[in-house]
C-alpha positions as CSV (number, residue, x, y, z in Angstrom):
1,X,101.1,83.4,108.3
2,X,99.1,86.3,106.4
3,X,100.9,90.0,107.0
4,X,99.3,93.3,106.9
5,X,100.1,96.9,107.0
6,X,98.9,98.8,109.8
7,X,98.8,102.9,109.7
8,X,97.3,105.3,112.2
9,X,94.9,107.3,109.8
10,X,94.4,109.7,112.9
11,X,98.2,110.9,112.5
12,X,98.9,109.8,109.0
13,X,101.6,107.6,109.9
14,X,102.9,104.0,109.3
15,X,102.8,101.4,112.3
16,X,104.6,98.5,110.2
17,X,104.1,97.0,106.4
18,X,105.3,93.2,108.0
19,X,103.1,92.8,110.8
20,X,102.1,88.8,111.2
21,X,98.4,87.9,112.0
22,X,98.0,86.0,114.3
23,X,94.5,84.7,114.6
24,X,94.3,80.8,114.9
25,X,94.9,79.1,118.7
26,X,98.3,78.4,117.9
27,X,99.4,81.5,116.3
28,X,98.1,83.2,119.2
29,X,99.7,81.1,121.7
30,X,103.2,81.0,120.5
31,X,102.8,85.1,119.6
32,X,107.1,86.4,119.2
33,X,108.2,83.9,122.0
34,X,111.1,82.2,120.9
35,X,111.2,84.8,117.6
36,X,114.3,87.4,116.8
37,X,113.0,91.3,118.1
38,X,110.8,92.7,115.5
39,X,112.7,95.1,113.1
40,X,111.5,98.4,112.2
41,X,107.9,98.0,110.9
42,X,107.6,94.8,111.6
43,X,105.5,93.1,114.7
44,X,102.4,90.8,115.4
45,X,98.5,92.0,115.1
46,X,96.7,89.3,117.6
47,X,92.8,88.5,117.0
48,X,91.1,88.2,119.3
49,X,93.3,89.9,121.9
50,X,92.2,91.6,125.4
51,X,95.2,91.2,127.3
52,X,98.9,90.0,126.8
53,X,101.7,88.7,128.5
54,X,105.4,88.5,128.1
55,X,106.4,86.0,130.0
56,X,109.7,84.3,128.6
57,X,109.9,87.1,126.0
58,X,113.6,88.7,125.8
59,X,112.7,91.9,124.7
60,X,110.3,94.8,125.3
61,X,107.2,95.5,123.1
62,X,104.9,98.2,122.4
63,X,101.5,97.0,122.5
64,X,98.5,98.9,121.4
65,X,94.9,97.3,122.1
66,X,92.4,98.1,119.5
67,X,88.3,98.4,119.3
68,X,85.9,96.6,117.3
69,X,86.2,99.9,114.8
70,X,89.9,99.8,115.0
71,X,90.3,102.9,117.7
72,X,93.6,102.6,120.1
73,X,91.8,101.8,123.7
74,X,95.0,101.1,125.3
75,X,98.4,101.5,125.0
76,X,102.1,100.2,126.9
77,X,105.3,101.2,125.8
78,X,107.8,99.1,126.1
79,X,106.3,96.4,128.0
80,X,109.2,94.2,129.7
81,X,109.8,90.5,129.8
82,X,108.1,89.0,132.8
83,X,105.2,91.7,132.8
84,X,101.3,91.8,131.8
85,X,99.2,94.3,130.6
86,X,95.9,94.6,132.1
87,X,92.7,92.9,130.9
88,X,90.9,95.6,128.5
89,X,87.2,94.8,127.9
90,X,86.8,97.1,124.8
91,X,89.7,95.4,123.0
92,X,89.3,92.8,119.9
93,X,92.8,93.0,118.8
94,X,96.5,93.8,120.3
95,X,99.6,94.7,118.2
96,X,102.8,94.3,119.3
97,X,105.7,96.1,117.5
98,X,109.5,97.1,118.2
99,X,109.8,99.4,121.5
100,X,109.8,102.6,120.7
101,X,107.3,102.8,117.9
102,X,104.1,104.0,119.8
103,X,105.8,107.0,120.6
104,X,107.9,107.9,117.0
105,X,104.4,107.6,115.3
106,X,102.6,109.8,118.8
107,X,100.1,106.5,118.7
108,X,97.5,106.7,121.6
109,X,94.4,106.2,123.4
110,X,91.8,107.5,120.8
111,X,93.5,107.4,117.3
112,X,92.3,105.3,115.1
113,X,94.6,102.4,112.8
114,X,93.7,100.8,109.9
115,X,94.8,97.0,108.7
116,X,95.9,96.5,105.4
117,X,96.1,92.8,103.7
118,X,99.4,92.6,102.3
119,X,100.1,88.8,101.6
C-alpha cells in the first residue's frame, strides 16, 4: 500500500507522514477494520470517498472529507464504532486519522490539505 504525507497548508500543520492510500476496491473495503488504532500521524486517505462507516471498528476516528482541490468540506471528530457519517456530494476523498487530531492541528470546514507521495 502507497503512503503519503498529508499537511493542512491553510494552518501550516502536519495531519500524518504514514497515512495508507487506499484507492483500489479492496483497499477501500477493508479501510482500518480489523487494523491496530492508528498512532500519532498515522491513518488512511480513501479515494474515492463520499461517506464512511464504522461499523465493526473498535475505536473512534477523525474523518475529514476533502474536495476535488483538496479543501476540508466536512469534518467528524471522533466518530464512534457502530456510526456513519453522512453522504457529502462535494467530497472525492475521506481521511481517517487517530481521534483527536482534527482538533490539535484546528482542521476544518474550509482549510485546505495537501497529499504528499512518500513511498
Amino acid at each position: 500500500m502507497k503512503i503519503v504525507e498529508i499537511r493542512n497548508t491553510t494552518r501550516q500543520t502536519l495531519l500524518g507522514e504514514k497515512i495508507s492510500l487506499a484507492n483500489t476496491r479492496w483497499t477501500r473495503l477493508r479501510g482500518l477494520l480489523g487494523r491496530p488504532e492508528p498512532k500519532p500521524g498515522e491513518g488512511l486517505l480513501i479515494q474515492p470517498c463520499s461517506g464512511v462507516h464504522m461499523m465493526g471498528m473498535k475505536y473512534p476516528l477523525d474523518v475529514a472529507f476533502l474536495g476535488p482541490d483538496g479543501s476540508v468540506v466536512a469534518t467528524y471528530h471522533a466518530l464512534k464504532p457502530g456510526k456513519k457519517s453522512k453522504w457529502h456530494r462535494a467530497a472525492k476523498q475521506a481521511l481517517e486519522v487517530r481521534a483527536g487530531t482534527l482538533e490539535q492541528t484546528g482542521t476544518q470546514p474550509g482549510d485546505r490539505l495537501s497529499v504528499s507521495h512518500v513511498g
